[in-house]
mmCIF file as gemmi writes it, N, C-alpha and C atoms, coordinates in Angstrom:
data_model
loop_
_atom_site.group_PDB
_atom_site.id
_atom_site.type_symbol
_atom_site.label_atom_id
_atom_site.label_alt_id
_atom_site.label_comp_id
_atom_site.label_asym_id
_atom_site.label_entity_id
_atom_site.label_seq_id
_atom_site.pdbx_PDB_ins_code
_atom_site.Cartn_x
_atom_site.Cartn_y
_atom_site.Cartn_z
_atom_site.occupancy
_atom_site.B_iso_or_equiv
_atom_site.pdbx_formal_charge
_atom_site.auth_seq_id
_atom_site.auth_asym_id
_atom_site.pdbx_PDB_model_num
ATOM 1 N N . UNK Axp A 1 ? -19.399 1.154 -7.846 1 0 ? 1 A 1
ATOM 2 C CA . UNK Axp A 1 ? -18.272 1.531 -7.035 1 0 ? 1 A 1
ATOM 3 C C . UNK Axp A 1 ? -18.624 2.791 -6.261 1 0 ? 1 A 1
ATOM 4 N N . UNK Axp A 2 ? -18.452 2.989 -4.945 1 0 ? 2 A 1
ATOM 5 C CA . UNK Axp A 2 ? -18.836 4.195 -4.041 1 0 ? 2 A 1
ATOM 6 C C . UNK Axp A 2 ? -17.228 4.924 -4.433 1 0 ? 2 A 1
ATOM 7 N N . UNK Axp A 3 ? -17.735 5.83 -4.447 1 0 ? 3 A 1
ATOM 8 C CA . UNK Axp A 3 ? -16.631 7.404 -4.466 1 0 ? 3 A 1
ATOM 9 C C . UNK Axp A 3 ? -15.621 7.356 -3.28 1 0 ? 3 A 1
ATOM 10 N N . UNK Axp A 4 ? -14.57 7.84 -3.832 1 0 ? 4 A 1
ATOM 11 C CA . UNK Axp A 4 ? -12.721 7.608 -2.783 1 0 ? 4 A 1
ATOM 12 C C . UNK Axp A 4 ? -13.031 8.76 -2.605 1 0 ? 4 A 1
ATOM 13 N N . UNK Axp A 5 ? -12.743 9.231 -1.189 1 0 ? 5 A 1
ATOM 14 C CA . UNK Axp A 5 ? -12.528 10.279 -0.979 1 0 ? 5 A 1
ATOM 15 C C . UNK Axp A 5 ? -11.034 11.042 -1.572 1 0 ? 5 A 1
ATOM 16 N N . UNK Axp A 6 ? -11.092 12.461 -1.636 1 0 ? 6 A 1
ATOM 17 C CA . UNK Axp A 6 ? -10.372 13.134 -2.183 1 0 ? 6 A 1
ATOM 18 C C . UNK Axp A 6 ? -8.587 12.84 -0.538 1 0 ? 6 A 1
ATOM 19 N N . UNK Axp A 7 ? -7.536 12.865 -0.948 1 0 ? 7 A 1
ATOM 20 C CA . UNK Axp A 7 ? -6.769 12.881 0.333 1 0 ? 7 A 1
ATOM 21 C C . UNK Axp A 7 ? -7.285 14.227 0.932 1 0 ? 7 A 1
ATOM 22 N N . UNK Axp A 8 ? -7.528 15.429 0.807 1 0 ? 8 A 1
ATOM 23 C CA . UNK Axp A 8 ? -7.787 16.438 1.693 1 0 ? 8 A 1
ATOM 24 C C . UNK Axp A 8 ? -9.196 15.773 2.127 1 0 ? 8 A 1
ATOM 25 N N . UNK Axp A 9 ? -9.639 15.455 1.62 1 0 ? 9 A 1
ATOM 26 C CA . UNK Axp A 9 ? -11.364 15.102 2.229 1 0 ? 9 A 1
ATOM 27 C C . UNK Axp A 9 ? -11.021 13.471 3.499 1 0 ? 9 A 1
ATOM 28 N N . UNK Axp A 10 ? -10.136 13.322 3.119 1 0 ? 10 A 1
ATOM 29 C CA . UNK Axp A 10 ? -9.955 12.039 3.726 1 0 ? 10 A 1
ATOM 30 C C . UNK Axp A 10 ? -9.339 12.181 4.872 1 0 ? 10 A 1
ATOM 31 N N . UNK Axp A 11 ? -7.866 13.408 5.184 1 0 ? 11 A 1
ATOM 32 C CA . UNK Axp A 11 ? -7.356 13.773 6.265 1 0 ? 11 A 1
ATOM 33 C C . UNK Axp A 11 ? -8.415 15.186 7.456 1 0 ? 11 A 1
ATOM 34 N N . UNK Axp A 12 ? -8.922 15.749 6.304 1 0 ? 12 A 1
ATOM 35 C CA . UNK Axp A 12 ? -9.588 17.273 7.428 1 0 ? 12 A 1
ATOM 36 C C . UNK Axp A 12 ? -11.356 16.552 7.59 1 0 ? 12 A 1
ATOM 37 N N . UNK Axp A 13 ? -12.043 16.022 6.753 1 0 ? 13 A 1
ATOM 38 C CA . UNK Axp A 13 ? -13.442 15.739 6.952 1 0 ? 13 A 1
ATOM 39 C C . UNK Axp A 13 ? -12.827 14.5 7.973 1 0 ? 13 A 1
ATOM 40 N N . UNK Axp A 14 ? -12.255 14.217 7.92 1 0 ? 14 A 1
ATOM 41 C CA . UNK Axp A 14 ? -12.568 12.345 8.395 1 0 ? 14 A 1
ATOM 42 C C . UNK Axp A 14 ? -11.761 12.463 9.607 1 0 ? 14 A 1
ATOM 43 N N . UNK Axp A 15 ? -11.486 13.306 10.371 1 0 ? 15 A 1
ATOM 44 C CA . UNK Axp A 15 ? -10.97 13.463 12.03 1 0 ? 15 A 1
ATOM 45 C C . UNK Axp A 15 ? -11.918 14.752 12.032 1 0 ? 15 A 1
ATOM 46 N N . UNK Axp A 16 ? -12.403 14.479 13.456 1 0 ? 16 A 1
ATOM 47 C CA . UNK Axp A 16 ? -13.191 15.656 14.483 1 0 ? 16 A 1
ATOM 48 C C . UNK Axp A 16 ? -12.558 16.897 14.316 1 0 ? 16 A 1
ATOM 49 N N . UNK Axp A 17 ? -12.797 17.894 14.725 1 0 ? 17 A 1
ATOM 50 C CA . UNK Axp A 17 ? -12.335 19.229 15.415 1 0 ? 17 A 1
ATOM 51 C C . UNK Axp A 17 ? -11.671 18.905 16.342 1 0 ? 17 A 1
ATOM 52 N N . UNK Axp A 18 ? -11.99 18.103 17.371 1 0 ? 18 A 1
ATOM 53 C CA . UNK Axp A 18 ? -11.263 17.879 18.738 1 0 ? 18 A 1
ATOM 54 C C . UNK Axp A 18 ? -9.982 17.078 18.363 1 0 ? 18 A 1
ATOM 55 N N . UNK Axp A 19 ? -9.606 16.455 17.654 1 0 ? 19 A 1
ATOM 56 C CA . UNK Axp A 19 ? -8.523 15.995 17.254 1 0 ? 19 A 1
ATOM 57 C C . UNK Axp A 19 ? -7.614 17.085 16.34 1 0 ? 19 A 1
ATOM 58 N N . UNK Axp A 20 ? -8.192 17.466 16.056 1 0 ? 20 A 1
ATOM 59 C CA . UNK Axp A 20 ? -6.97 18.422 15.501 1 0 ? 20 A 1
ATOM 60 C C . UNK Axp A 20 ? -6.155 19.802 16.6 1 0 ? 20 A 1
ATOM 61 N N . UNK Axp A 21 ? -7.542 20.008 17.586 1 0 ? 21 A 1
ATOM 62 C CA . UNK Axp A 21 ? -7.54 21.308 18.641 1 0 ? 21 A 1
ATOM 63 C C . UNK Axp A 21 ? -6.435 20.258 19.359 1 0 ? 21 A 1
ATOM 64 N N . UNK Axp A 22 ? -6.309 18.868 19.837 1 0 ? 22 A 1
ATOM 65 C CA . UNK Axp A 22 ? -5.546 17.67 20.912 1 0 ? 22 A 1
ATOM 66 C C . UNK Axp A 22 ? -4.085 17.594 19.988 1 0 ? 22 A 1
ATOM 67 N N . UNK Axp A 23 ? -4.089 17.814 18.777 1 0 ? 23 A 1
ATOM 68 C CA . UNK Axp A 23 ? -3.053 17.961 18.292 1 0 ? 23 A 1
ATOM 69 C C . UNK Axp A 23 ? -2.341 18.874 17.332 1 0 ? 23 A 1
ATOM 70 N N . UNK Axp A 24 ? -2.956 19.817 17.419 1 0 ? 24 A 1
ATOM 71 C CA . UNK Axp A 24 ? -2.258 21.285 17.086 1 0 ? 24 A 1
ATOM 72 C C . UNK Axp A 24 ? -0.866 21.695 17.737 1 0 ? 24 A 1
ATOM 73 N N . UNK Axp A 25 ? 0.337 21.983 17.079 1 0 ? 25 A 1
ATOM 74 C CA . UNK Axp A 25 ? 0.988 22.747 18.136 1 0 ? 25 A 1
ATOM 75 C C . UNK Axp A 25 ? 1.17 24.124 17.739 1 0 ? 25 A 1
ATOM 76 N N . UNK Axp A 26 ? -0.078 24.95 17.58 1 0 ? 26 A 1
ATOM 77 C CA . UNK Axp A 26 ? 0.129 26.057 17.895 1 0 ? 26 A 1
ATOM 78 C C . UNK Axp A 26 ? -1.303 26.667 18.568 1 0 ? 26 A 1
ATOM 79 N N . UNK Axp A 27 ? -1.709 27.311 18.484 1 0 ? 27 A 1
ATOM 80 C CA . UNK Axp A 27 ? -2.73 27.97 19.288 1 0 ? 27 A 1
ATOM 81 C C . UNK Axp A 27 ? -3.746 27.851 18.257 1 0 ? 27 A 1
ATOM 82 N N . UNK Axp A 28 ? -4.434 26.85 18.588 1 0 ? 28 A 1
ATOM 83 C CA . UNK Axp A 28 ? -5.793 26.521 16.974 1 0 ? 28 A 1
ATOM 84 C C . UNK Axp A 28 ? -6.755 27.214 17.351 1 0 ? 28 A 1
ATOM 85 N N . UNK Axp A 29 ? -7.203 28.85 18.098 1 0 ? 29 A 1
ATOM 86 C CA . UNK Axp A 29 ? -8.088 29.282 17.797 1 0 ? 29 A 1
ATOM 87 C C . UNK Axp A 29 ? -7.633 30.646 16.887 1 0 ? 29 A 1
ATOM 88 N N . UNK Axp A 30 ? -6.487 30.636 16.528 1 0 ? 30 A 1
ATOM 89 C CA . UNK Axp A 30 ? -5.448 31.434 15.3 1 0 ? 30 A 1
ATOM 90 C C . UNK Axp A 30 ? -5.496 30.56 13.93 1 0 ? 30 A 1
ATOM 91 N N . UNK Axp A 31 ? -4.558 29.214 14.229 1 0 ? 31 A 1
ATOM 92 C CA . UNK Axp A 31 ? -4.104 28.371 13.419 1 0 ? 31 A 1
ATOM 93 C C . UNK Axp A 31 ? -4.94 27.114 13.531 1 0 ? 31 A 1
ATOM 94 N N . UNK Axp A 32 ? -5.913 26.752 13.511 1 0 ? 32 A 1
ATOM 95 C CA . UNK Axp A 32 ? -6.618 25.645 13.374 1 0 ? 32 A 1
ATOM 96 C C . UNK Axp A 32 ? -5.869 24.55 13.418 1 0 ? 32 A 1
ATOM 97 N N . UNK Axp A 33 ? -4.761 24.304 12.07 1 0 ? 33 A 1
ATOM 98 C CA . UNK Axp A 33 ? -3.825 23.33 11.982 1 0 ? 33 A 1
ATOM 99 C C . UNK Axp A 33 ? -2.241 23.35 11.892 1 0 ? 33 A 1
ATOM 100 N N . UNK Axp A 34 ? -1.643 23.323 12.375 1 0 ? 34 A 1
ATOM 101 C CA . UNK Axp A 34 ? -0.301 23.864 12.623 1 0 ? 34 A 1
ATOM 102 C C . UNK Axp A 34 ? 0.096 22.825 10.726 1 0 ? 34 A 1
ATOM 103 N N . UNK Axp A 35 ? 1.04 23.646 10.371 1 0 ? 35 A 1
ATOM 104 C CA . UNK Axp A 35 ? 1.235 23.611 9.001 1 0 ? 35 A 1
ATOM 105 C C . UNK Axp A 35 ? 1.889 22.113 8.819 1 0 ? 35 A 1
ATOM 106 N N . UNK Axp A 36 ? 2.815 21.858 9.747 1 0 ? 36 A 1
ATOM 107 C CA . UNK Axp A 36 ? 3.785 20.876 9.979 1 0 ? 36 A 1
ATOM 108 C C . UNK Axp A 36 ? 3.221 19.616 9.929 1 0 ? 36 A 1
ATOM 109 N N . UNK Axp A 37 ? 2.081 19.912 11.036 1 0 ? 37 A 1
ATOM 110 C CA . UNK Axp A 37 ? 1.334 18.802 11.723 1 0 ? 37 A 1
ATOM 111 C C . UNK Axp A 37 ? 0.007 18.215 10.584 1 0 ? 37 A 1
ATOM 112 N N . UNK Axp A 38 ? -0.007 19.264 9.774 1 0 ? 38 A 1
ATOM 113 C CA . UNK Axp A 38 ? -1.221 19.313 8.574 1 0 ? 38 A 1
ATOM 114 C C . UNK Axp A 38 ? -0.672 18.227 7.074 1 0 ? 38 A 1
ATOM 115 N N . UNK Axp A 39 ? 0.69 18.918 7.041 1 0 ? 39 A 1
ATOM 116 C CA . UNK Axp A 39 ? 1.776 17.892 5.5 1 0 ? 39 A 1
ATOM 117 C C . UNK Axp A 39 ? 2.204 16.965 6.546 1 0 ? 39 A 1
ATOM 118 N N . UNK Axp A 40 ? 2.373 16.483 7.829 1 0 ? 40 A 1
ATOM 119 C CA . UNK Axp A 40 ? 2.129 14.939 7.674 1 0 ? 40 A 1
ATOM 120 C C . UNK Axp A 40 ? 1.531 14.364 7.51 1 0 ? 40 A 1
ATOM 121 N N . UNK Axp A 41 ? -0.36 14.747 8.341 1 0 ? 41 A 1
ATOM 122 C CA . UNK Axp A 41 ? -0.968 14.269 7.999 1 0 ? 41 A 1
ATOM 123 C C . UNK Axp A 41 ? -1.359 13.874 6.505 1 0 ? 41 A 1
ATOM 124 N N . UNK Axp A 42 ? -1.537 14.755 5.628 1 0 ? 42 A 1
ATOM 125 C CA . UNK Axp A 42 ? -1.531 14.681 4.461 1 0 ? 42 A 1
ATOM 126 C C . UNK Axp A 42 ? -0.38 13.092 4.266 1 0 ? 42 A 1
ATOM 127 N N . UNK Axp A 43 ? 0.494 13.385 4.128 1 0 ? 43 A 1
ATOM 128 C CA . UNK Axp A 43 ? 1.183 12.602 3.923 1 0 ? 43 A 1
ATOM 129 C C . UNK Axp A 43 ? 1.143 11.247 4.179 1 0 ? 43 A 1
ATOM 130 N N . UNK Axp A 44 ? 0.706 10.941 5.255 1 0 ? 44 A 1
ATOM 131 C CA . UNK Axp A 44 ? 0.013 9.47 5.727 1 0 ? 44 A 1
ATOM 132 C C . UNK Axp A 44 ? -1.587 9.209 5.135 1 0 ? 44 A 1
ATOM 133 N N . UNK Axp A 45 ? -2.471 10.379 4.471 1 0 ? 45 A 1
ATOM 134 C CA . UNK Axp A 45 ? -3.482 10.137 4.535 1 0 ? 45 A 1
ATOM 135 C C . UNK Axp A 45 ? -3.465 9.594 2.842 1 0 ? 45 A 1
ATOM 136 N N . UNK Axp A 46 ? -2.371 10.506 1.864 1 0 ? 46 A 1
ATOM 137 C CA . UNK Axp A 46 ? -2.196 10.085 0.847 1 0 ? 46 A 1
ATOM 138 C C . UNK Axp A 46 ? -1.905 8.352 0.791 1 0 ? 46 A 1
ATOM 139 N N . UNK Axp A 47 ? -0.858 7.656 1.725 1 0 ? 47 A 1
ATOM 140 C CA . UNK Axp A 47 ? -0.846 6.437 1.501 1 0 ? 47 A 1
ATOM 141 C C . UNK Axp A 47 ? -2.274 5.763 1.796 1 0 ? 47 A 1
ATOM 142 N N . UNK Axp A 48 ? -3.409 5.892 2.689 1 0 ? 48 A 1
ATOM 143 C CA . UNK Axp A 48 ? -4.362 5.252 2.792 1 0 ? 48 A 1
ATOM 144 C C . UNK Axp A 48 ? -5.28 5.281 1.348 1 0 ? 48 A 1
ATOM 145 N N . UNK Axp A 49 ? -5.15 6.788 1.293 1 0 ? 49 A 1
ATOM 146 C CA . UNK Axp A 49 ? -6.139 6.659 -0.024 1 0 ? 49 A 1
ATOM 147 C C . UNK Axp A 49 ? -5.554 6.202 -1.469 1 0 ? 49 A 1
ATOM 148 N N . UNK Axp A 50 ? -4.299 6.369 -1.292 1 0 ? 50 A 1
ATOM 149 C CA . UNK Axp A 50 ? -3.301 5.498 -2.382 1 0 ? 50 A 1
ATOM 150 C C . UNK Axp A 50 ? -4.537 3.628 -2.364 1 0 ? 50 A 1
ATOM 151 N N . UNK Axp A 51 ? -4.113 3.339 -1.229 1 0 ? 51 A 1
ATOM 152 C CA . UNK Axp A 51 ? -4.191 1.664 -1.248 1 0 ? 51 A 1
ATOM 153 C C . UNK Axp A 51 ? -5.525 1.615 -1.167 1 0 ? 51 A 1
ATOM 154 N N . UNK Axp A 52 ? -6.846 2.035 -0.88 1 0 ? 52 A 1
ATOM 155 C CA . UNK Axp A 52 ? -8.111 2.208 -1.297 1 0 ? 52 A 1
ATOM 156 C C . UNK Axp A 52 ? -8.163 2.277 -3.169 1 0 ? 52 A 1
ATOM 157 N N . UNK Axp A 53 ? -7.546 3.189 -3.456 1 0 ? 53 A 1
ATOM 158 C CA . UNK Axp A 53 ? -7.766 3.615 -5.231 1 0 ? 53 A 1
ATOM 159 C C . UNK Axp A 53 ? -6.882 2.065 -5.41 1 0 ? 53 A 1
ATOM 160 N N . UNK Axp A 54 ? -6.037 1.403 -4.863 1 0 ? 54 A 1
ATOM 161 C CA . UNK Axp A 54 ? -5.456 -0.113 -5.574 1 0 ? 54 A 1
ATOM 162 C C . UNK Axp A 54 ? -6.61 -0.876 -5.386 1 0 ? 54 A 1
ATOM 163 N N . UNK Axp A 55 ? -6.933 -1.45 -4.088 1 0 ? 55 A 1
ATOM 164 C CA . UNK Axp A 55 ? -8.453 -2.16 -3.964 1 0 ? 55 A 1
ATOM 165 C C . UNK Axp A 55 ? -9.299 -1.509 -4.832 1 0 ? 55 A 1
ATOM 166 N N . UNK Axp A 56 ? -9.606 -0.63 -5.106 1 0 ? 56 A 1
ATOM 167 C CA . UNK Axp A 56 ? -11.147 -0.668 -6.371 1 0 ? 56 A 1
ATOM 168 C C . UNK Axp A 56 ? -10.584 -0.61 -7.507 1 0 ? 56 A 1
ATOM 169 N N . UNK Axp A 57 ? -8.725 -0.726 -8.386 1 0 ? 57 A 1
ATOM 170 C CA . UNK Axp A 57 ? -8.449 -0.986 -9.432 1 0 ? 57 A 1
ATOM 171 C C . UNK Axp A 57 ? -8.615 -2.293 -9.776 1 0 ? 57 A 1
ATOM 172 N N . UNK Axp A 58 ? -7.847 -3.007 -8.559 1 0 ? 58 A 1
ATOM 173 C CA . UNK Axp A 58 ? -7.924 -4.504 -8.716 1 0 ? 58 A 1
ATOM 174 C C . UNK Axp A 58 ? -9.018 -5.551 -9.094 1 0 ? 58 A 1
ATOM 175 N N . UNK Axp A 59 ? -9.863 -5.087 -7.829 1 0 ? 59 A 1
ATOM 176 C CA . UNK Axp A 59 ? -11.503 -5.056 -8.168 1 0 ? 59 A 1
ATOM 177 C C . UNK Axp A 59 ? -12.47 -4.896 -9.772 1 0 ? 59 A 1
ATOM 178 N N . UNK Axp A 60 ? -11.698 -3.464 -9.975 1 0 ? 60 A 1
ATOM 179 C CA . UNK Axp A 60 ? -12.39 -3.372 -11.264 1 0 ? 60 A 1
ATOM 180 C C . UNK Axp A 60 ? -11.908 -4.52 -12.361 1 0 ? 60 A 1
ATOM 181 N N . UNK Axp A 61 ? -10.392 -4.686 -12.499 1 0 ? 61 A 1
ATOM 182 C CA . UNK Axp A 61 ? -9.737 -5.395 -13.2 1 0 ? 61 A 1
ATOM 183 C C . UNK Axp A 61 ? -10.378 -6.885 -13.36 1 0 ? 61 A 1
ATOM 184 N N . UNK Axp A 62 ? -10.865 -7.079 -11.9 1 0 ? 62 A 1
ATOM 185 C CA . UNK Axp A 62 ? -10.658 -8.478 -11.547 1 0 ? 62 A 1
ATOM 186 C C . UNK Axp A 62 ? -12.609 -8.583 -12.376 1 0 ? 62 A 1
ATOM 187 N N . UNK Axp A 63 ? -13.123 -7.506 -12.559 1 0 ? 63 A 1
ATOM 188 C CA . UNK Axp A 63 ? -14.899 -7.737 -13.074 1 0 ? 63 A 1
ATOM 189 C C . UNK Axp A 63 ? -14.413 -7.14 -14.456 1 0 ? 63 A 1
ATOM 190 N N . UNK Axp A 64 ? -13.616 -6.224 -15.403 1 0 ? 64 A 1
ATOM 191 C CA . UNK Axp A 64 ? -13.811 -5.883 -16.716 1 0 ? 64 A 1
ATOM 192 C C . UNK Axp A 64 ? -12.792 -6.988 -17.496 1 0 ? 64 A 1
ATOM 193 N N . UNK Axp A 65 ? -11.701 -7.606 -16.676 1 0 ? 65 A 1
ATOM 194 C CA . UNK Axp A 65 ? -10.226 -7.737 -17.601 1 0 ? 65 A 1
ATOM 195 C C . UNK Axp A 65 ? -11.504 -9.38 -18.251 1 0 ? 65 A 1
ATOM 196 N N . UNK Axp A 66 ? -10.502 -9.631 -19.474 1 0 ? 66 A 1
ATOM 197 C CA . UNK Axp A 66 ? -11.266 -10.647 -20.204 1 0 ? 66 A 1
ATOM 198 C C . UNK Axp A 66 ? -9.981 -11.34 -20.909 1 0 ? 66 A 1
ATOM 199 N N . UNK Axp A 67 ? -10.338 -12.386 -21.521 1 0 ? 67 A 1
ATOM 200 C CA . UNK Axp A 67 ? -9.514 -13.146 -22.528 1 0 ? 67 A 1
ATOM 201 C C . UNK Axp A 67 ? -9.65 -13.296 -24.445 1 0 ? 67 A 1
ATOM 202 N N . UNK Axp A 68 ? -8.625 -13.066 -24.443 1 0 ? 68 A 1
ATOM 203 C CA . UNK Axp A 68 ? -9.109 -13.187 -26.316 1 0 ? 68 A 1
ATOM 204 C C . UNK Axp A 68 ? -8.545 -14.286 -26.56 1 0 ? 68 A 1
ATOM 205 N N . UNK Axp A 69 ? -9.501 -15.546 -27.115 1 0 ? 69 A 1
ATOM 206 C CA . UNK Axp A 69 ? -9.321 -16.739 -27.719 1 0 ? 69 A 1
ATOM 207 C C . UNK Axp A 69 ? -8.943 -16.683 -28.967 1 0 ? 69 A 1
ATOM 208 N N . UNK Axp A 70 ? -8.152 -17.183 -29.841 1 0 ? 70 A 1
ATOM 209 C CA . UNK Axp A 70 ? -7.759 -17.315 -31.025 1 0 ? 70 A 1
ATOM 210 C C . UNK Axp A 70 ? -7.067 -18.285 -31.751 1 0 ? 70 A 1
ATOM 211 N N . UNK Axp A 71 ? -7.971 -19.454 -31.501 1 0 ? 71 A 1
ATOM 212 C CA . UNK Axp A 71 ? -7.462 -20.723 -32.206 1 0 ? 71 A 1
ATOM 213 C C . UNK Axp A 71 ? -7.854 -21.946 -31.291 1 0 ? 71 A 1
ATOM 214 N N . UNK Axp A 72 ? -7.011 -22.493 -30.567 1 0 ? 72 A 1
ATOM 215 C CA . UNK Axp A 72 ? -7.539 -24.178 -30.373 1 0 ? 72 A 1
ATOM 216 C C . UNK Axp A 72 ? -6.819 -25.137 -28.925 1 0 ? 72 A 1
ATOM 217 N N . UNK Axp A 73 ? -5.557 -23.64 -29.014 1 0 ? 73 A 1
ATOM 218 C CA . UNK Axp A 73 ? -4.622 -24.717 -28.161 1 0 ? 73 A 1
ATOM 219 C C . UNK Axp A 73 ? -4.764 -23.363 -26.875 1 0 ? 73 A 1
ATOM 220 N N . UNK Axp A 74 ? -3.948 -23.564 -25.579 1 0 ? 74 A 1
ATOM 221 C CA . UNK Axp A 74 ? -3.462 -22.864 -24.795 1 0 ? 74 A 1
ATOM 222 C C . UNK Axp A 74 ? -2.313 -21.45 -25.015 1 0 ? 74 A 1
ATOM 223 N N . UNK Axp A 75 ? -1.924 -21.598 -26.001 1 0 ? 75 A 1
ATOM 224 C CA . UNK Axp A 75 ? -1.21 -20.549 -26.284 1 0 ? 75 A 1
ATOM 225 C C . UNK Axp A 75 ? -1.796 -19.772 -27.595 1 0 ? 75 A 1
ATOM 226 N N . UNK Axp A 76 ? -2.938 -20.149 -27.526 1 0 ? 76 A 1
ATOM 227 C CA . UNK Axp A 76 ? -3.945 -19.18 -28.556 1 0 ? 76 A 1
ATOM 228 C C . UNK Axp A 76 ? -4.789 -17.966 -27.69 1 0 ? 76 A 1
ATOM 229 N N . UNK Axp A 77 ? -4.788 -18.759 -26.733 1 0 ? 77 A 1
ATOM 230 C CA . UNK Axp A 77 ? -5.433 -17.629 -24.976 1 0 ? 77 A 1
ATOM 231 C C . UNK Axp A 77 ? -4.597 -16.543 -24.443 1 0 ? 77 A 1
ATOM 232 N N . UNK Axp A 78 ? -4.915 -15.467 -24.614 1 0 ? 78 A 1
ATOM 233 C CA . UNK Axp A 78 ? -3.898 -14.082 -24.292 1 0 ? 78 A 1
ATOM 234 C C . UNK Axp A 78 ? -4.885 -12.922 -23.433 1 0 ? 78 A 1
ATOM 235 N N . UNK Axp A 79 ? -4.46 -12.731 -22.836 1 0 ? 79 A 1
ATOM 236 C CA . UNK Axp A 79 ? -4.954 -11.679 -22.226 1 0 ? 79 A 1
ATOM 237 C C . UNK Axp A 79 ? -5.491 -10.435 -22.25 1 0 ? 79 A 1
ATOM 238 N N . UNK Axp A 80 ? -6.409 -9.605 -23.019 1 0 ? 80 A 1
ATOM 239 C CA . UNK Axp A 80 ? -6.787 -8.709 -23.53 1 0 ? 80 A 1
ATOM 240 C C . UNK Axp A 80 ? -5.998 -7.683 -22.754 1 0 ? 80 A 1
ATOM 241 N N . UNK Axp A 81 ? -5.277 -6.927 -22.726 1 0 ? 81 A 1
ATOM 242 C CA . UNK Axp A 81 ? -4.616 -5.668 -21.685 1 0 ? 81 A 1
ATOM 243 C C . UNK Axp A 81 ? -5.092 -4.697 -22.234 1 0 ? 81 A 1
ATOM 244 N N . UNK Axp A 82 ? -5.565 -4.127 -22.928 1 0 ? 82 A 1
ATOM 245 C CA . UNK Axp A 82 ? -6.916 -2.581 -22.885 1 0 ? 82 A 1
ATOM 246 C C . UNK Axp A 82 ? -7.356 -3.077 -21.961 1 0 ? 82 A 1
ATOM 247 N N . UNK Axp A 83 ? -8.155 -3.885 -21.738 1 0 ? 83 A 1
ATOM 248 C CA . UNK Axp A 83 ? -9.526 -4.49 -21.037 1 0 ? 83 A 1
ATOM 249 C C . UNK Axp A 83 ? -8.429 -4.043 -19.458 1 0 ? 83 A 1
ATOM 250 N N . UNK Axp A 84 ? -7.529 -4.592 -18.996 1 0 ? 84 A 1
ATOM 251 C CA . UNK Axp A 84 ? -7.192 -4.103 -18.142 1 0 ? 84 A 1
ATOM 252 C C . UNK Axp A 84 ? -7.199 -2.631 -17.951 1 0 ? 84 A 1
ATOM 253 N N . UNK Axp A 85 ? -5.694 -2.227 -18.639 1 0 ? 85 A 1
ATOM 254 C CA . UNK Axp A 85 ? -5.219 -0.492 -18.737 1 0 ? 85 A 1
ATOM 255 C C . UNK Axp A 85 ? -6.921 0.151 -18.538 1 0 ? 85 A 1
ATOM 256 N N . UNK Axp A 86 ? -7.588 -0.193 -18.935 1 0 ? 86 A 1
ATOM 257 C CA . UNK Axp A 86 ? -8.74 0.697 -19.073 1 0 ? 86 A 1
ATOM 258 C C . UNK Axp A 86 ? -9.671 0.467 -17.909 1 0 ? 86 A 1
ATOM 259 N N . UNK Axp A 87 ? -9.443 -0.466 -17.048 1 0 ? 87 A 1
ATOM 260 C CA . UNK Axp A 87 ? -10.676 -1.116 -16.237 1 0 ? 87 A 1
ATOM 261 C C . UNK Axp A 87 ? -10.999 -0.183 -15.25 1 0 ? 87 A 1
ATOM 262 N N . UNK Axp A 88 ? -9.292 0.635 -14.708 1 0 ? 88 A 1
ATOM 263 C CA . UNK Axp A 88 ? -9.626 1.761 -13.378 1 0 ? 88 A 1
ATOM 264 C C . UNK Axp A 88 ? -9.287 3.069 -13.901 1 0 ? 88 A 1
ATOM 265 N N . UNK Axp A 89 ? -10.031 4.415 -14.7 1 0 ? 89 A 1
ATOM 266 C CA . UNK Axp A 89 ? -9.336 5.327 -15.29 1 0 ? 89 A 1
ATOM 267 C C . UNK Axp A 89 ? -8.746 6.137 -14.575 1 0 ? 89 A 1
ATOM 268 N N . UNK Axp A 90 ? -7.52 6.826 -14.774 1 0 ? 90 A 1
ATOM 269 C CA . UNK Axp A 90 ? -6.793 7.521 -14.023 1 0 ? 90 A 1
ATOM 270 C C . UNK Axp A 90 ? -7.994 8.814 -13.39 1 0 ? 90 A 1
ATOM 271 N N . UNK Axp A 91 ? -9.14 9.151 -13.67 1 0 ? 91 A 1
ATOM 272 C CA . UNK Axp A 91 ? -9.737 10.529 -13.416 1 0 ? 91 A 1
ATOM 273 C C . UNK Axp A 91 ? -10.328 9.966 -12.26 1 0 ? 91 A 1
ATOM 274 N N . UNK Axp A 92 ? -10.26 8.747 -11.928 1 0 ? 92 A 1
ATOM 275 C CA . UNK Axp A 92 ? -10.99 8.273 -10.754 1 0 ? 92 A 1
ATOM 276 C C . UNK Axp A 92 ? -10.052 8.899 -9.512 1 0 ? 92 A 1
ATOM 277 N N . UNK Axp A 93 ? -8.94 8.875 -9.74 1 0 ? 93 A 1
ATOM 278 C CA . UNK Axp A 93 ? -7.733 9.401 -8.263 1 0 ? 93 A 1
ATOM 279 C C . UNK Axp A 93 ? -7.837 10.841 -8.797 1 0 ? 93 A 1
ATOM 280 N N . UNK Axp A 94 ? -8.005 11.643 -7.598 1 0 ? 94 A 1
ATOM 281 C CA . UNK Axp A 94 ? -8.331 12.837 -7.252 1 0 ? 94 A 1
ATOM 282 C C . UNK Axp A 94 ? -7.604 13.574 -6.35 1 0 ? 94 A 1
């Protein structure tokens, strides 16, 4: 699995300088990022990296989750859920 970026690494590394100077509203050779304009971004950048960290849970789920057999029929087949809960650890979201 390649590394999620952090949401600050994801909103300030991952747009130019020139995009932030094109959308500053204050004088960005003071304020680089106008505060306002900075917690939205944040705020939209958190949902992207939200739904990235779901794609590589799912993912993981979908390569660790397993089945525990126990007996003969179809309702002896259950779903191991550690094997899930455990597949994406929470220290991975940052």
């Amino acid at each position: 699995m390649s590394r999620i970026p952090t949401v600050e690494e994801f909103v300030v590394h991952g747009k130019p300088l020139e995009y932030w100077k094109n959308n500053a509203s204050e004088d960005y050779m003071k304020t680089p990022i106008s505060v306002l304009k900075y917690i939205t971004t944040l705020e939209e950048a958190s949902l992207e990296v939200a739904k990235m960290h779901v794609g590589y849970a799912l993912k993981e789920v979908i390569e660790k989750a397993f089945i525990i057999i126990d007996g003969n029929s179809y309702e002896d087949i259950k779903l191991d859920k550690d094997s899930i809960l455990n597949a994406y650890p929470l220290d991975n979201i940052k």
